[in-house]
C-alpha positions in Angstrom: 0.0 0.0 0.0 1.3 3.7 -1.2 0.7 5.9 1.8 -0.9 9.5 1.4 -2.6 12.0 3.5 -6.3 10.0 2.9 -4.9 6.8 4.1 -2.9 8.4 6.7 -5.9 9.9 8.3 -7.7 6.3 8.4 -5.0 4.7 9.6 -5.1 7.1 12.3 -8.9 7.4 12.7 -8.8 3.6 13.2 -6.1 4.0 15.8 -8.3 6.2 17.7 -11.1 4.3 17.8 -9.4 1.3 19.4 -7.8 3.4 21.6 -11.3 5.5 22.6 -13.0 1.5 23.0 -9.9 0.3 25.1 -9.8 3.9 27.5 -13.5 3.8 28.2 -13.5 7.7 27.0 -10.7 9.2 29.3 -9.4 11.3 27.3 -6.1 11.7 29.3 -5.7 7.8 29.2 -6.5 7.9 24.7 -3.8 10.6 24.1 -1.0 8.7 26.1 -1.9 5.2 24.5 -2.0 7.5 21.5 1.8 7.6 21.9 2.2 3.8 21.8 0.4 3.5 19.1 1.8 5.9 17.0 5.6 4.8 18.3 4.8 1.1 17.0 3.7 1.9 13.5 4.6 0.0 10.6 5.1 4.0 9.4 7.4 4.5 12.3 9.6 1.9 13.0 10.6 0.4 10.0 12.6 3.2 7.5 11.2 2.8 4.5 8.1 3.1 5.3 8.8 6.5 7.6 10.4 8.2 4.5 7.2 6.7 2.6 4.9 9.2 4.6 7.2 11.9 4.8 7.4 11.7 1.0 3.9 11.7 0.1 2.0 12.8 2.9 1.7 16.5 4.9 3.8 16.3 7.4 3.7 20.1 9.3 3.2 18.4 12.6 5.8 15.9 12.4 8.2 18.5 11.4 6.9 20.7 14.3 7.5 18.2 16.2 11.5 17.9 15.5 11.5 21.5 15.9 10.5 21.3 19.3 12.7 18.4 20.4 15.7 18.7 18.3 17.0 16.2 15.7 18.8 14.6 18.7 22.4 14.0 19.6 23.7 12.5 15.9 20.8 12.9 13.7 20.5 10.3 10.7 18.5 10.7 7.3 16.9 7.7 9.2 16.1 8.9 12.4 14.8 12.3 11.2 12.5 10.4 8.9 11.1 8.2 12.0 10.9 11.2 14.2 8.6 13.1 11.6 6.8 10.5 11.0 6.2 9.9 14.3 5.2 13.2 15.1 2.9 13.6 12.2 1.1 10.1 13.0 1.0 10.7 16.6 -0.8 14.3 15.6 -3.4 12.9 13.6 -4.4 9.9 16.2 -4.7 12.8 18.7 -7.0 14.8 16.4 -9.1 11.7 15.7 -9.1 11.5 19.6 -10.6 14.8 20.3 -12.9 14.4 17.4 -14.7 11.1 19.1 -14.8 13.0 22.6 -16.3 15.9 20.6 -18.9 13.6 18.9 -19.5 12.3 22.7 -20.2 15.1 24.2 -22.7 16.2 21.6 -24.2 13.1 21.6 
């Protein structure tokens, strides 16, 4: 599967509803499991796939992300492609998060 911004956001969307199931709707409990799950993504953890989404996908927060922690100690062309992907994926599952809680409390 090519990954792009569309299949990012179900990928992430999907995330979040396990996590939302699994947390019982605390929303403090969703955005740290939120971590886990975006830290052992296919689209994280293994390179290719990392510079996959940061070539064809938006990837604002995940770059936001490595400007607020820093590239690290000795930054690769690997690592910075796992850290922004990372940060984007771990972004959108948060947004899908707060969207459910949204729904939720409208419902």
């Amino acid at each position: 599967m090519t990954i792009n911004d569309y299949k990012l956001d179900q990928i992430a969307a999907e995330y979040a509803e396990e996590i939302w199931r699994d947390v019982d709707g605390d929303i403090d409990a969703a955005t740290d499991q939120a971590h886990e799950y975006a830290d052992g993504s296919e689209w994280v953890i293994y390179y290719h796939k990392a510079h996959e989404l940061c070539q064809n996908c938006k990837t604002d927060n995940g770059e936001q992300l490595l400007e607020d922690v820093g590239p690290g100690e000795n930054p690769t062309y690997d690592g910075l492609a796992v850290l922004i992907a990372y940060g984007e994926l771990n972004a959108r599952i948060n947004h899908a998060i707060y969207k459910l809680a949204e729904e939720m409390e409208a419902a």
